[in-house]
C-alpha positions in Angstrom: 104.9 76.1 106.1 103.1 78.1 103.8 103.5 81.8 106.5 107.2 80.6 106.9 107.8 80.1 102.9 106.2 83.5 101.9 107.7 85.8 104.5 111.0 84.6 103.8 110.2 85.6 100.2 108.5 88.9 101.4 111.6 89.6 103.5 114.3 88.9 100.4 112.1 91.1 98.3 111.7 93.9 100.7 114.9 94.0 101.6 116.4 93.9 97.7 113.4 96.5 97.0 115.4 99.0 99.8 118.6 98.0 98.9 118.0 98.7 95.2 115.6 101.3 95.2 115.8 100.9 91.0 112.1 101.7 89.9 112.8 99.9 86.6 112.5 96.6 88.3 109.5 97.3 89.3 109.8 95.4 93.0 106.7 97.4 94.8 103.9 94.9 93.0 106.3 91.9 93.8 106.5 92.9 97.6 102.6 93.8 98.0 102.3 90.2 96.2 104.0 88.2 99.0 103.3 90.8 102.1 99.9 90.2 100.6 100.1 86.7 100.8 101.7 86.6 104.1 99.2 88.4 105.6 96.5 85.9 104.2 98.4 83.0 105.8 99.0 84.9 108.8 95.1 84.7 109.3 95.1 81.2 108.3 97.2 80.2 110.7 94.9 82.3 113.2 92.0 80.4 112.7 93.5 77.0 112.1 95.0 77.3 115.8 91.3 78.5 117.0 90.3 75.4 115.1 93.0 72.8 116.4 94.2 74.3 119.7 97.6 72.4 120.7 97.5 70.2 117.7 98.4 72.6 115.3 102.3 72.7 116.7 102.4 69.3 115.5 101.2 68.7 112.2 101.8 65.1 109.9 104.2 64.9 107.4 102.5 65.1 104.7 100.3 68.0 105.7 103.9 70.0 105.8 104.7 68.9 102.7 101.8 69.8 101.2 101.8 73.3 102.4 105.6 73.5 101.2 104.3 72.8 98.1 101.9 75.4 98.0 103.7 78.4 99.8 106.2 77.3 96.5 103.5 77.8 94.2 102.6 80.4 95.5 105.9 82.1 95.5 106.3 81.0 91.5 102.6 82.2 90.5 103.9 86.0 92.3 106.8 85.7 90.6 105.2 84.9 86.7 103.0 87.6 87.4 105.7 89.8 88.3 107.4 88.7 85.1 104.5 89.4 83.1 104.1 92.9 84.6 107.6 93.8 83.7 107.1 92.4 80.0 103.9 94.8 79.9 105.3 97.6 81.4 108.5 97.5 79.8 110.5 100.2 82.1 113.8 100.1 80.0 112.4 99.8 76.6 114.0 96.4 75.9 111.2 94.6 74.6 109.7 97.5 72.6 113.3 98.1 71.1 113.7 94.2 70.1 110.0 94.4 68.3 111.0 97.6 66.2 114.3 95.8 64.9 111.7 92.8 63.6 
């Protein structure tokens, strides 16, 4: 659930990040976040079916709800940090603009 939840959000991101192609939204550290995070599940997933053989196809309840969770939390932590880059980097000015009229 976890590989499932954070390519979907991989997938959305990339393909916002080619739509909009606006570098003052600063999508490239938000997609190598989740491909990044795919890729970890991916491998996971690899060794969990090495591990489980068959039984990994069908997994209890709670397990998958446990791994929703976290492929959730995982997708909020990329997304904070991606908010906190933006509020460092301030591409448009915004923030440094707002602290000059204080």
């Amino acid at each position: 659930m976890t590989l499932l939840i954070t390519v979907f959000a991989a997938a959305i991101t990339t393909a916002v990040w080619y739509k909009k192609n606006d570098e003052k939204l600063l999508l490239g550290p938000l997609c190598f976040m989740f491909w990044g995070a795919s890729i970890m599940w991916f491998v996971d997933a690899i060794f969990e079916y090495a591990e489980l053989k068959a039984d990994y196809f069908t997994p209890a309840v709670g397990d998958m709800i446990n791994d929703a969770f976290l492929g959730l939390s995982v997708v909020a932590l990329a997304l904070t940090v991606w908010v906190v880059i933006l509020l460092i980097k301030d591409p448009r000015g915004t923030v440094r603009a707002r602290l000059k009229k204080q």
